[in-house]
C-alpha positions as a printed NumPy array, in Angstrom:
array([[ -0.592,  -1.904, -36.546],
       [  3.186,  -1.167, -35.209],
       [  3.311,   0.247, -31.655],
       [  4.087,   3.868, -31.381],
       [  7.683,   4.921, -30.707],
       [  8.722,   5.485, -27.049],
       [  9.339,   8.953, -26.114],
       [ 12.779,  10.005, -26.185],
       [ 12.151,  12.343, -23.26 ],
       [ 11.347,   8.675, -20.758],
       [ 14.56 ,   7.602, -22.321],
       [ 16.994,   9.751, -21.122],
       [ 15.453,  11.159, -18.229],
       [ 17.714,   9.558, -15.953],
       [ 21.556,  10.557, -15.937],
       [ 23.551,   7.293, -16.127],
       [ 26.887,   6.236, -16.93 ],
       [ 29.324,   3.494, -17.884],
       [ 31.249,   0.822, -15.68 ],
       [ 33.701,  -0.351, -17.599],
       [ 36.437,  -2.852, -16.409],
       [ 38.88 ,  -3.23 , -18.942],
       [ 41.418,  -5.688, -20.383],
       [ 38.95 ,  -7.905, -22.01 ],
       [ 38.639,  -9.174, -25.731],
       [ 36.147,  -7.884, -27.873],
       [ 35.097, -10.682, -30.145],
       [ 32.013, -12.956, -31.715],
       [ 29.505, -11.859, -33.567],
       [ 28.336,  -8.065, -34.464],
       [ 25.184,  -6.902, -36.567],
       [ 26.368,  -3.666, -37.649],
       [ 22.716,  -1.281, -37.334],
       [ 21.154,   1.519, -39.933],
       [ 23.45 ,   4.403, -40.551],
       [ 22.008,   7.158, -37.839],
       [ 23.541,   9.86 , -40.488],
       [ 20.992,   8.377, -43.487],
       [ 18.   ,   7.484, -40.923],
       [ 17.64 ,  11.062, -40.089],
       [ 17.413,  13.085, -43.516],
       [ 15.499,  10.001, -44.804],
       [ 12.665,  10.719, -41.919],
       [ 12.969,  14.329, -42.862],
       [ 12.169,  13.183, -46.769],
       [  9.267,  11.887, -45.901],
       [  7.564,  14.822, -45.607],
       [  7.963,  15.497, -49.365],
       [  5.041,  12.856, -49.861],
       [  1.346,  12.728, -48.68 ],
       [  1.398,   8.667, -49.108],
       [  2.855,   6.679, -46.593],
       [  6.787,   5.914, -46.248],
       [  7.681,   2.815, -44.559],
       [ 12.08 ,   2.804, -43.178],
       [ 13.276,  -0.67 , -41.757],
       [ 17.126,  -1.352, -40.472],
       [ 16.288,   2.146, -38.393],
       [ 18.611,   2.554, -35.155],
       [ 16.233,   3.628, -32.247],
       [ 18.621,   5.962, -30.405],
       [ 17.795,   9.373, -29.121],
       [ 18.546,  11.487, -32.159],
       [ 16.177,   9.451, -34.62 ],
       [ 13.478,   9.586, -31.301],
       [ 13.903,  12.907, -31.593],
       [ 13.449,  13.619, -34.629],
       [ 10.094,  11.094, -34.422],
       [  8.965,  13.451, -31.936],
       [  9.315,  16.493, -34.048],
       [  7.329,  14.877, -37.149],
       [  4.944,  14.066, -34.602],
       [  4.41 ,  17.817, -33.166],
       [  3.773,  18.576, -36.842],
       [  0.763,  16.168, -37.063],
       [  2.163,  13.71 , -38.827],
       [  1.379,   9.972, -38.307],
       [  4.548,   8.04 , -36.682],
       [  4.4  ,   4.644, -36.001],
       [  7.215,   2.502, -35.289],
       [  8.667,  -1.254, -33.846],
       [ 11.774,  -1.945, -31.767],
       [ 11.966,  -5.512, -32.485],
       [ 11.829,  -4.837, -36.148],
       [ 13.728,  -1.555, -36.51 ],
       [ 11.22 ,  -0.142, -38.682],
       [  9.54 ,   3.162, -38.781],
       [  6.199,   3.987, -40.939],
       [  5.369,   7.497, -41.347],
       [  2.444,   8.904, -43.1  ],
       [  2.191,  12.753, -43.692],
       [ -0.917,  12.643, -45.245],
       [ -1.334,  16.303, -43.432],
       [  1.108,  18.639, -42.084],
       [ -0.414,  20.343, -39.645],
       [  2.056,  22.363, -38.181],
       [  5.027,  23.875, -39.558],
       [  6.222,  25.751, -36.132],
       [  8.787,  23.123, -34.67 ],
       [  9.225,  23.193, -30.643],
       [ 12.385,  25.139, -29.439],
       [ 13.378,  22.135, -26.734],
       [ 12.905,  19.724, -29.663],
       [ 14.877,  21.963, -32.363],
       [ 18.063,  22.211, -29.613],
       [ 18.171,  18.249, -29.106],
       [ 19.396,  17.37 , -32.308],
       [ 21.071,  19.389, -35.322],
       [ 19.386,  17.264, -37.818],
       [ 16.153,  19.502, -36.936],
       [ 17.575,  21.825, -39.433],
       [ 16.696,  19.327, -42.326],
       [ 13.342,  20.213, -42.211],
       [ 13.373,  23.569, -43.359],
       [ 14.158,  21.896, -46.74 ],
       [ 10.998,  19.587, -47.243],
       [  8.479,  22.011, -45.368],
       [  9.119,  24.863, -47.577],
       [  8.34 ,  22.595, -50.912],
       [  5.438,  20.74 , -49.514],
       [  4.16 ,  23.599, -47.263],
       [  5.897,  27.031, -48.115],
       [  6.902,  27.749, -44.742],
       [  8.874,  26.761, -41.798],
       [  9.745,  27.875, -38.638],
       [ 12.654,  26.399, -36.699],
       [ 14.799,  27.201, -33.709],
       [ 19.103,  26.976, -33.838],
       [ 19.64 ,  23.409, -34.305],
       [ 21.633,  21.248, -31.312],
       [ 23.84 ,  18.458, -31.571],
       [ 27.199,  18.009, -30.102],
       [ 29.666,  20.296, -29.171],
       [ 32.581,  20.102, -31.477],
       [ 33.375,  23.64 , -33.145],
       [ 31.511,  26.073, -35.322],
       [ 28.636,  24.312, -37.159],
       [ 27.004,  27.711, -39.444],
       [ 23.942,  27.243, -41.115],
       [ 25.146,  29.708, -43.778],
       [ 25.571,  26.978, -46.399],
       [ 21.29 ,  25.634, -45.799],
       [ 20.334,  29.311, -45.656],
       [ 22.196,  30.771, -49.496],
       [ 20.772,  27.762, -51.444],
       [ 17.436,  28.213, -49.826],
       [ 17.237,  31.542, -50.677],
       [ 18.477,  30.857, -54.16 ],
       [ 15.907,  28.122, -54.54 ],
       [ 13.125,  31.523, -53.819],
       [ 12.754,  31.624, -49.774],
       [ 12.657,  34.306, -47.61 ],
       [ 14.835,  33.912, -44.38 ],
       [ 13.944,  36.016, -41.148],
       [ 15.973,  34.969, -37.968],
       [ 14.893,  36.972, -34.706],
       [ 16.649,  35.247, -31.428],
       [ 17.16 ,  31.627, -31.979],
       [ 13.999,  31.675, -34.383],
       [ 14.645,  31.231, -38.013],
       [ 11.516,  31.874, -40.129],
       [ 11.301,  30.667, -43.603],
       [  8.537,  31.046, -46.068],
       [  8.17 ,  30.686, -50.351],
       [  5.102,  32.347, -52.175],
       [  5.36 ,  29.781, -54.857],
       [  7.154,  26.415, -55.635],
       [ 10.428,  26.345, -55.624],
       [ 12.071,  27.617, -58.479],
       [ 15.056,  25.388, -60.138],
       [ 18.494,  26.967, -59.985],
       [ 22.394,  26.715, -60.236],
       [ 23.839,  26.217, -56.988],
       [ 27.433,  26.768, -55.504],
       [ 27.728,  25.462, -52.258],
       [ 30.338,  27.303, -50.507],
       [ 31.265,  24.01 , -48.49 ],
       [ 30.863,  20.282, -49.051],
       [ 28.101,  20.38 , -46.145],
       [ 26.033,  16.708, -45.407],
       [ 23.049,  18.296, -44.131],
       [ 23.092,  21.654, -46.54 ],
       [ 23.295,  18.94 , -49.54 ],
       [ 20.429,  16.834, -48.012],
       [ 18.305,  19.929, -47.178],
       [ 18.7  ,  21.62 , -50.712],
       [ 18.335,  18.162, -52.677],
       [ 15.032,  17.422, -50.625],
       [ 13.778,  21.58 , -51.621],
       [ 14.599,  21.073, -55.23 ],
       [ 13.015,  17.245, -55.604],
       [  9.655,  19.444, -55.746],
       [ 11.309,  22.645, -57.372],
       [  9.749,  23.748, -61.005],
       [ 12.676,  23.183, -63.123],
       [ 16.27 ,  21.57 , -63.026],
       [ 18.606,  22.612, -60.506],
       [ 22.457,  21.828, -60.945],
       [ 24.322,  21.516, -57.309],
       [ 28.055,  22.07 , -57.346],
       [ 30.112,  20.683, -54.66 ],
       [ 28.234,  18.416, -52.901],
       [ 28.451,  16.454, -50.427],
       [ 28.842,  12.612, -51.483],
       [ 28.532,  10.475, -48.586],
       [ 26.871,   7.067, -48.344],
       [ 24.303,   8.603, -46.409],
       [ 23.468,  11.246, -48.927],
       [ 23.799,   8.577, -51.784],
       [ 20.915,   6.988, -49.482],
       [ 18.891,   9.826, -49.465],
       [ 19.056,  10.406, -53.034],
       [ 18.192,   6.992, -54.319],
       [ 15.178,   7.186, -51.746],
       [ 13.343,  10.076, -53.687],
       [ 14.288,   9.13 , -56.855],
       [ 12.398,   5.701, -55.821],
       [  9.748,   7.905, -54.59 ],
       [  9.861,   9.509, -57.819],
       [ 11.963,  12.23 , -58.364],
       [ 14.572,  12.032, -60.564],
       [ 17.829,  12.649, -59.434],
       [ 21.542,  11.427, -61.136],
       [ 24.819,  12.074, -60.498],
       [ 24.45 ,  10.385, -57.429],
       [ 28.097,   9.362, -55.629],
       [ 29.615,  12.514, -56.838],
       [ 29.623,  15.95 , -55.925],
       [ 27.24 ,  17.557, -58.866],
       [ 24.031,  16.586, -58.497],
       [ 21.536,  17.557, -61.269],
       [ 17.672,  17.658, -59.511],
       [ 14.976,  17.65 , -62.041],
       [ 12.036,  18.622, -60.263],
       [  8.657,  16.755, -60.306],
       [  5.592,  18.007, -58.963],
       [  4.635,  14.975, -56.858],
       [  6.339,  12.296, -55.228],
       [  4.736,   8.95 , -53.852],
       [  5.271,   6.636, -51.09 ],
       [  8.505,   3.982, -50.799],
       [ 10.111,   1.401, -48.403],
       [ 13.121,   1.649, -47.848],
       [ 15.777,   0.136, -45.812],
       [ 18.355,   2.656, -44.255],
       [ 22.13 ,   1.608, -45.038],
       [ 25.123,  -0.448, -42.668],
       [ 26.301,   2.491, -40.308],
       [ 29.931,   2.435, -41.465],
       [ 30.795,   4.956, -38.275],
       [ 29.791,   2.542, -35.909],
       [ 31.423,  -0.268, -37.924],
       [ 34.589,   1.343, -37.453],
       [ 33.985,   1.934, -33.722],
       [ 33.502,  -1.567, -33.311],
       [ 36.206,  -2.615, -35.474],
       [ 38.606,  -0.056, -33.523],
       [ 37.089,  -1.615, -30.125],
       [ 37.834,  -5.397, -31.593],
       [ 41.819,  -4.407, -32.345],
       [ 42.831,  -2.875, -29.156],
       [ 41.514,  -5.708, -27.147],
       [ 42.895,  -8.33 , -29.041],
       [ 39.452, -10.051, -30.27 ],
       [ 38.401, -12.082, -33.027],
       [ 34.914, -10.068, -34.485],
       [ 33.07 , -10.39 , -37.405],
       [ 31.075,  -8.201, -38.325],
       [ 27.965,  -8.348, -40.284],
       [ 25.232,  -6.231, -42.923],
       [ 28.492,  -4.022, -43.971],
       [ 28.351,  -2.197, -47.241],
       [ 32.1  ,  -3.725, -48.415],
       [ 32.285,  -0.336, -50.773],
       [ 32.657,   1.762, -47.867],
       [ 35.245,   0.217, -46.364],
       [ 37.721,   1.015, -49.303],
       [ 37.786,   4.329, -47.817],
       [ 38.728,   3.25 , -44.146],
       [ 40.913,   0.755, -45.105],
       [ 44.369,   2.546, -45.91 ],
       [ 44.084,   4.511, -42.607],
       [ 43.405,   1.425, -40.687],
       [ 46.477,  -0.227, -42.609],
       [ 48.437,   2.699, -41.34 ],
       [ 48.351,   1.285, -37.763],
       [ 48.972,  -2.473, -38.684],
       [ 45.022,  -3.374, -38.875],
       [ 44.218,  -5.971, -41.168],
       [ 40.634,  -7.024, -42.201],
       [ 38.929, -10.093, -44.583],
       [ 35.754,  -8.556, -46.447],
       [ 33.545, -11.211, -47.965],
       [ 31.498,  -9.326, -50.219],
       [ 28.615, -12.284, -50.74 ],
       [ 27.906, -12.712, -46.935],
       [ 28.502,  -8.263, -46.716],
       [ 30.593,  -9.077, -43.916],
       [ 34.001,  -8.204, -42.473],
       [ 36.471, -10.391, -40.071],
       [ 38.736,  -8.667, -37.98 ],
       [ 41.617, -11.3  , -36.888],
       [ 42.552, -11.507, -33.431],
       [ 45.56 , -10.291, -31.684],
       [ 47.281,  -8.297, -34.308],
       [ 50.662,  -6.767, -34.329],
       [ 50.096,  -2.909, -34.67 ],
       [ 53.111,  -1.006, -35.744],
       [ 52.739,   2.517, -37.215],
       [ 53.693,   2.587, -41.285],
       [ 55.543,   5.612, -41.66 ],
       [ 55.903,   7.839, -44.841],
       [ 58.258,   7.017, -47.588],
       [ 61.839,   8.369, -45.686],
       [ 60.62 ,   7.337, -42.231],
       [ 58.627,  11.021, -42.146],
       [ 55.802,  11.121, -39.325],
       [ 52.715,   9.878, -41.369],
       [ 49.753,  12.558, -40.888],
       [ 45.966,  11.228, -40.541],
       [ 43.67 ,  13.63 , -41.605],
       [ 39.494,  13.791, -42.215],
       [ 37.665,  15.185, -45.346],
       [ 34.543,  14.801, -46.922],
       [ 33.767,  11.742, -48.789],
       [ 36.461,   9.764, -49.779],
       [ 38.63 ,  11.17 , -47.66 ],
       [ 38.525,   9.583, -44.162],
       [ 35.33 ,  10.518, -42.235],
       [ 35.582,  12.93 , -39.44 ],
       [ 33.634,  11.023, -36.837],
       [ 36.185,   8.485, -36.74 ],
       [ 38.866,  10.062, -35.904],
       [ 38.922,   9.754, -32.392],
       [ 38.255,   6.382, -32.541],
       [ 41.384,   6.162, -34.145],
       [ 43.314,   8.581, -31.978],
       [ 42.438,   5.61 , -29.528],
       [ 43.606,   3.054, -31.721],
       [ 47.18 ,   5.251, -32.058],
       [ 47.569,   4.695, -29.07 ],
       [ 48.322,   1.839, -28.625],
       [ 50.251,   1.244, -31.695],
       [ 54.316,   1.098, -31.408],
       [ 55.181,   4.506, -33.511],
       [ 54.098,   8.085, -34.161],
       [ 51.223,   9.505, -35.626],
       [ 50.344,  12.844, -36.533],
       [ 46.27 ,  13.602, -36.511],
       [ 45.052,  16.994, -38.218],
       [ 41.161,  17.439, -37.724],
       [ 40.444,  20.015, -40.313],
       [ 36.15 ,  19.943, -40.047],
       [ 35.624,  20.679, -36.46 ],
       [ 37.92 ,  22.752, -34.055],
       [ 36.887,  21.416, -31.008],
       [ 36.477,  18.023, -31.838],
       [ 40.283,  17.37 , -30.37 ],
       [ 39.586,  18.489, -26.58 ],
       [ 38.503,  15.527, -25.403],
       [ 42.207,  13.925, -25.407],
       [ 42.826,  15.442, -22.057],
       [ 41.005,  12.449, -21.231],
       [ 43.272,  10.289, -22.944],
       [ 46.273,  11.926, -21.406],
       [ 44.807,  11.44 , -17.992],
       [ 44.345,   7.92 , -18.721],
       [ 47.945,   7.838, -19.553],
       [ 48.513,   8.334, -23.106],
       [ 51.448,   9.824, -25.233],
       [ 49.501,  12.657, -26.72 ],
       [ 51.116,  16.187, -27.706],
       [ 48.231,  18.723, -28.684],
       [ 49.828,  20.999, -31.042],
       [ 46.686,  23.133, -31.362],
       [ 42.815,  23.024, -31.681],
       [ 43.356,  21.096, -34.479],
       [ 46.236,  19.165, -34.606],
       [ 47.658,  16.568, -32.169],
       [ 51.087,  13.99 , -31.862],
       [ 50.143,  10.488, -30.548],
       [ 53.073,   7.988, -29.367],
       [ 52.13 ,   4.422, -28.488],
       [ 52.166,   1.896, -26.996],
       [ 50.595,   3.745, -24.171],
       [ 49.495,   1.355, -20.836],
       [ 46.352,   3.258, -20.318],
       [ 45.176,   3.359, -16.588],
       [ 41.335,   3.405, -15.65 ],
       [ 39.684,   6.302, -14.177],
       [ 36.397,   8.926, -13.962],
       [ 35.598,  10.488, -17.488],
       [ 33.159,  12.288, -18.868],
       [ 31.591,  11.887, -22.257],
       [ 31.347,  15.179, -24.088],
       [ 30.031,  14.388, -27.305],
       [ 29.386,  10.992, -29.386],
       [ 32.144,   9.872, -30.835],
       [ 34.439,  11.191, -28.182],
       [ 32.808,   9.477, -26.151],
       [ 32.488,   6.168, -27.756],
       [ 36.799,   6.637, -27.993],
       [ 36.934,   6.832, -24.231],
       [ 34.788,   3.89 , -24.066],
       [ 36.91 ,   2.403, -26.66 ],
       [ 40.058,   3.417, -24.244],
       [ 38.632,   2.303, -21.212],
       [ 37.777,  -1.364, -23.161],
       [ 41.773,  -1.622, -23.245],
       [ 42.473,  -0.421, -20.104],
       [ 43.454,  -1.308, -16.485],
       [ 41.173,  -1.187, -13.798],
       [ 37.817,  -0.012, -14.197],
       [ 36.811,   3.208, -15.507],
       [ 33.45 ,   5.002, -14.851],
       [ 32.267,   7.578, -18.165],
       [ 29.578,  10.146, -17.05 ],
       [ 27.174,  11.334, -19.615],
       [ 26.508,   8.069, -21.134],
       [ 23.547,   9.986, -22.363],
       [ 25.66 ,  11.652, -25.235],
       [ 26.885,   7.858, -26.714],
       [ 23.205,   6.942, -26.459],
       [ 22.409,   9.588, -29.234],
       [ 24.485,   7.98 , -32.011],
       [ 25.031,   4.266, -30.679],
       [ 21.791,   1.756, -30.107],
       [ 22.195,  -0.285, -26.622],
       [ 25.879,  -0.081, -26.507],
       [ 26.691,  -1.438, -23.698],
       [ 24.148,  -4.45 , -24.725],
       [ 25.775,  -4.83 , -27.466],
       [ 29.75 ,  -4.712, -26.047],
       [ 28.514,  -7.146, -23.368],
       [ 27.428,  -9.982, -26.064],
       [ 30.856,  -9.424, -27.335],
       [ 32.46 ,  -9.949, -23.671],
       [ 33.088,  -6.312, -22.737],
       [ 33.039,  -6.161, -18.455],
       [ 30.472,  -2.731, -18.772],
       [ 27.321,  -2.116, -17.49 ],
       [ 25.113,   1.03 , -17.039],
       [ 24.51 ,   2.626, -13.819],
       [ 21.908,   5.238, -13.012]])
């Protein structure tokens, strides 16, 4: 029997943060973990089955802890192994469908299980999701194709009660926005619905395509997987799988990003080569140039590359901007704000998801980058830029990780409070970076 999960609470108890002394290559060796983004909705689906589902390649940070800890105050059986990255789960019984309020506010992916509790249970009761703080994240999206799909929706304070008097009934669903976590919450309410449902502009990302191909395994039957219409043909039972949770593309890129600025020669293994069609022409626009061999699903990231910023056809300021799948993803654009940088040229990003996703590049400034904020979501970046060590503080994930990215490339030493927030979407990070020959260690 696999030893039970440690407690996310012991975890990050302490407040720590990150020593980093900078000017060193990033290069060697990198095992690219399970996607955080598919890990989550995939523990979430395994509530749609009474037999138990087994998940290996599973990053143990503090989100997927979390969200362990809530399947656990539910009565489900969790079991799961470090060493082995794998997490069984067996909701033979689901004891409890009244989720704890700290537990809710840790994470936003709480808000995927209103989706599977209402078809296996008929009720749900869960507080305001958390996550990071990075602009208006409305539910609005999860709570029309719920109700659509037959539930009733109360919300008193930060308490959002949901409840069905019968299956879920198959329908045609418009979703007002390509939303990850509404697509993964209605797919997962209408695997068990009583007729075919037809869902119009979905959400496509690898990590939904995950998702998808783990119930119809289990299953369900599912197609138009990839694209954003997804026809859901509902089954009245689903069984037990294994599955292994997909290459974390985000954290690829981070490490890719972390690689270029510091000159290093990485390679980078366990990629899905697909997914890095859509990162490619972005990365291009800054000079990076990769090797994919798709055989060994690895990627090689020469070192010391010249990085000169392609501008549009008539020398026009080129203009980065995030989407949904294809278009570039959204939590890697500061990463490559970073990566702008320190590129000989002019850049203009436009973050168009979240409107306080940009703030954090006061940091950068202070650090002594060329950066021009235009407006919450907009922002000029000139490079090179010598950045300059100093005291930052970590305000969400992927900022974050970009300041730690920054601080890998610059001079001096630079100290990033919060470390905490990194933790949640990036497994022993500064482990990792260390292997690779970063100069960072955590401090309590």
């Amino acid at each position: 029997m696999m030893p039970a999960v440690v407690n996310p609470e012991t975890e990050v108890a302490n407040m720590s943060k990150f020593v980093i002394k900078g000017r060193k290559a990033i290069g060697g060796i990198y095992y690219v973990p399970g996607n955080k983004n598919a890990a989550l909705p995939m523990l979430a689906a395994s509530l749609l089955t009474t037999e138990p589902v087994t998940l290996s390649n599973v990053p143990f940070i503090a989100d997927v802890l979390t969200m362990i800890d809530l399947l656990r105050s539910m009565g489900v059986d969790v079991q799961g192994d470090r060493e082995s990255h794998t997490v069984k789960v067996h909701a033979k019984r689901v004891k409890n469908t009244r989720l704890d309020r700290e537990l809710c506010n840790r994470v936003r992916s709480s808000i995927l299980f209103a989706g599977p509790l209402l078809a296996r249970r008929g009720s749900a009761r869960l507080h305001s999701p958390g996550g990071d703080v990075i602009g208006r994240r409305r539910l609005d999206t999860h709570l029309d194709g719920l109700r659509q799909l037959g539930a009733t929706i109360h919300k008193r304070g930060t308490a959002y009660t949901f409840n069905m008097t019968r299956r879920p009934v198959a329908t045609r669903i418009m979703l007002d926005e390509a939303s990850v976590t509404a697509t993964e919450n209605l797919i997962m309410a209408a695997a068990l619905a009583e007729g075919t449902s037809v869902l119009y502009n979905t959400a496509c990302e690898p990590h939904v395509q995950n998702l998808c191909r783990m119930i119809n395994d289990m299953g369900g039957r599912i197609s138009g997987i990839g694209t954003n219409l997804l026809t859901i043909e509902g089954v009245r039972k689903l069984h037990g799988t294994e599955q292994c949770v997909g290459a974390d593309t985000i954290t690829a890129g981070s490490f890719i990003t972390a690689a270029v600025v510091t000159g290093g020669d990485l390679t980078l293994r366990n990629i899905e080569p697909f997914d890095f069609e859509v990162l490619e022409k972005p990365f291009r626009r800054f000079g990076v140039r990769w090797q994919i061999n798709p055989q060994e699903r690895s990627i090689r990231i020469p070192p010391r590359q010249r990085l000169k910023t392609e501008y549009d056809f008539g020398d026009a300021i080129p203009k980065i901007e995030d989407g949904p799948w294809p278009m570039f993803p959204s939590d890697l654009m500061s990463g490559l704000i970073v990566l702008a940088s320190q590129t000989r040229g002019t850049a203009l990003f436009f973050e168009k998801m979240f409107e306080s996703r940009m703030y954090f590049v006061d940091h950068l400034i202070g650090m002594g980058a060329r950066i021009v904020q235009c407006d919450p979501h907009r922002i000029v970046v000139t490079g090179p830029s010598k950045l300059q060590g100093t005291q930052v503080s970590s305000p969400d994930i992927r900022a974050g990780m970009a300041l730690l990215i920054a601080a890998l490339c610059a001079r001096g030493e630079t100290e990033i409070m919060n470390a905490e927030s990194i933790d949640r979407g990036y497994e022993n990070v500064e482990i990792e970076l260390s292997g690779l020959g970063a100069g960072i260690e955590r401090v309590e």
